[in-house]
C-alpha positions, -999 to +999 in steps of 0.1 A: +586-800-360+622-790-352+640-762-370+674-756-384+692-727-394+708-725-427+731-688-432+742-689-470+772-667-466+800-649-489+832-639-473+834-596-469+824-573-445+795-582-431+805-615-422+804-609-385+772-591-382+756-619-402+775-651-383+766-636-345+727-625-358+723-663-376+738-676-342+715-654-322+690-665-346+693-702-345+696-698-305+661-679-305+643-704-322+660-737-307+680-749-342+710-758-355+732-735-376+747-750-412+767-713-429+768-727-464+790-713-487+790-721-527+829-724-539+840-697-566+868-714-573+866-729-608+865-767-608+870-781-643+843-809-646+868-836-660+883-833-623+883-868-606+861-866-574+896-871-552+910-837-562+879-820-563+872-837-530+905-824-515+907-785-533+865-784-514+887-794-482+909-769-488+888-741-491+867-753-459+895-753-439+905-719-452+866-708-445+864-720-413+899-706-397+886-671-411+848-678-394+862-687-360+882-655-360+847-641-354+830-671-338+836-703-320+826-727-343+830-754-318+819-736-286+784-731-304+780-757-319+782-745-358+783-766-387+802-751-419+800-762-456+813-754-484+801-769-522+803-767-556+771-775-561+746-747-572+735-742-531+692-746-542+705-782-550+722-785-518+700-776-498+673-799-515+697-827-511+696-821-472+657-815-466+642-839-441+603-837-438+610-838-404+627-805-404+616-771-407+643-749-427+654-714-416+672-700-451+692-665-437+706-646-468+715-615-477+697-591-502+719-567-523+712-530-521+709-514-561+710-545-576+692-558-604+666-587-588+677-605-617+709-609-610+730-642-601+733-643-562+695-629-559+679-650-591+701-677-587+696-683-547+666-660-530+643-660-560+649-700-566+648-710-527+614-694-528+603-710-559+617-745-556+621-752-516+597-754-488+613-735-465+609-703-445+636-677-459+648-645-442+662-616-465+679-593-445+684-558-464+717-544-466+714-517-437+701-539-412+702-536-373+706-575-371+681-576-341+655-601-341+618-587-346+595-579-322+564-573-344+556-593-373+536-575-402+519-596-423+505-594-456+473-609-466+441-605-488+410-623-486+412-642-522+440-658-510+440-686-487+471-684-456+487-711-448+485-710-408+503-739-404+536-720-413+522-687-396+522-707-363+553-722-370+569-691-371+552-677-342+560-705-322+597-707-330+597-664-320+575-666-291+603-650-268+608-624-292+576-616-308+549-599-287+530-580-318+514-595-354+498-572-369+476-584-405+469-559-430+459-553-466+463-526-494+434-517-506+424-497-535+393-476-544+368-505-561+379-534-538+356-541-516+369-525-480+338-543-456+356-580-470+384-567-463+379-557-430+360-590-424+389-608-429+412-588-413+393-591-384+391-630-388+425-633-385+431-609-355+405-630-339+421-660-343+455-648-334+445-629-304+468-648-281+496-634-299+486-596-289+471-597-330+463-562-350+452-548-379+458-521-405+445-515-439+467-496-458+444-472-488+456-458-521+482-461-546+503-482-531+529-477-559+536-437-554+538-448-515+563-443-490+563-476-471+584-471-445+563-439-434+533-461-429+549-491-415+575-489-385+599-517-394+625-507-367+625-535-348+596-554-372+599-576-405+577-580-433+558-618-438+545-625-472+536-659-488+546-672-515+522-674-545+507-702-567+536-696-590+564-678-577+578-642-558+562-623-580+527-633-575+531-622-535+518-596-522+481-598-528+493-597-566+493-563-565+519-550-549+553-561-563+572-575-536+601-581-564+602-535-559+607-540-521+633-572-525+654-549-554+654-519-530+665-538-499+646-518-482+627-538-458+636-576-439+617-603-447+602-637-440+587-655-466+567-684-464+556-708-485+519-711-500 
């Protein structure tokens, strides 16, 4: 299955770190690259499709003179968009079964989880498309990852067909995975272990680990256990939606708010 790149973008400072990482990105794993920006400008909805038509046209020239001040749209190949259209809808409008989806976005730093950009886009892209997203904190070194640590449990089934798509697609980059589990006093640590070790075994070409992590998660310091310099987070979704990740225990909706940490999610 191919892959594309999809960077949903807003204009302001970071524009350039995020344009050359989702080119870097999309060049790392052999895709595409679609920036996709959602119009602020108010349309009235008695506007005939003409107008609205041109003022989009507008605004994408506009969008596209400021993006090649950073990048050479042509040179590399890049596709810009901009729409109206709530951008979950768009996107769903341009999913081919055929294609594997890279969604790039931005998390905000001390904001609410609930609030538009993140509930709105991050939180419904997770619940309502297939595809693999990357949140990128707000202090981010915009370098692609060299170890991947995932997140699994033992009552909850992986789906390995996405876990090898993402290898695959980072081969160059990636040369660590390392599986582990947060485990608390009455779980049972020898199943655990188990199926830590399943995995490692059957991920040993990809230079696999492990790592249980004990206690109360909660009053943890994550970073100090975890080196995410030059690594990102995997979690899966759950049966129902962001919330439910994380071995349904440890609330990946904390780590998302905090923008503490980059992430790939993938879907159940």
């Amino acid at each position: 299955m191919r892959n594309r790149t999809i960077t949903l973008f807003e204009f302001g400072n970071e524009n350039e770190k995020l344009i050359n990482f989702s080119n870097h990105w999309a060049t790392e794993i052999k895709s595409n690259l679609l920036l996709l920006h959602q119009t602020d400008r108010l349309i009235p909805s008695f506007t005939d499709s003409e107008t609205k038509r041109g003022i989009l046209e507008i605004e994408k020239k506009e969008a596209i003179s400021k993006i090649n001040e950073i990048i050479n749209l042509n040179q590399y190949n890049i596709a810009c968009e901009i729409t109206e259209k709530n951008l979950v809808n768009y996107i769903e409008s341009i999913q081919d079964s055929q294609i594997c989806d890279w969604i790039i976005a931005k998390q905000k730093e001390k904001e609410d989880f609930e609030s538009f950009f993140s509930k709105s886009t991050i939180l419904k892209i997770i619940e309502e498309t297939n595809s693999l997203l990357v949140a990128l904190p707000e202090n981010f070194n915009y370098e692609i990852p060299k170890t991947l640590y995932f997140a699994t449990h033992p009552k909850f089934e992986i789906n390995h067909k996405q876990v090898e798509q993402v290898l695959e697609s980072l081969k160059n980059k990636v040369n660590k995975i390392v599986f582990f589990t947060h485990v608390e006093n009455e779980e049972n640590y020898f199943k655990i272990e188990n199926h830590l070790k399943s995995l490692k075994d059957l991920y040993q070409k990809c230079n696999s680990e492990i790592l249980i992590v004990k206690g109360d998660f909660s009053n943890s310091d994550f970073k100090n256990q975890i080196d995410f310099e030059s690594s990102f987070l995997v979690v899966q979704k759950g049966p129902r939606n962001l919330f439910d990740l994380f071995f349904r225990k440890l609330y990946i909706d904390d780590l998302v708010k905090k923008a503490t940490f980059p992430l790939i999610i993938i879907p159940k």
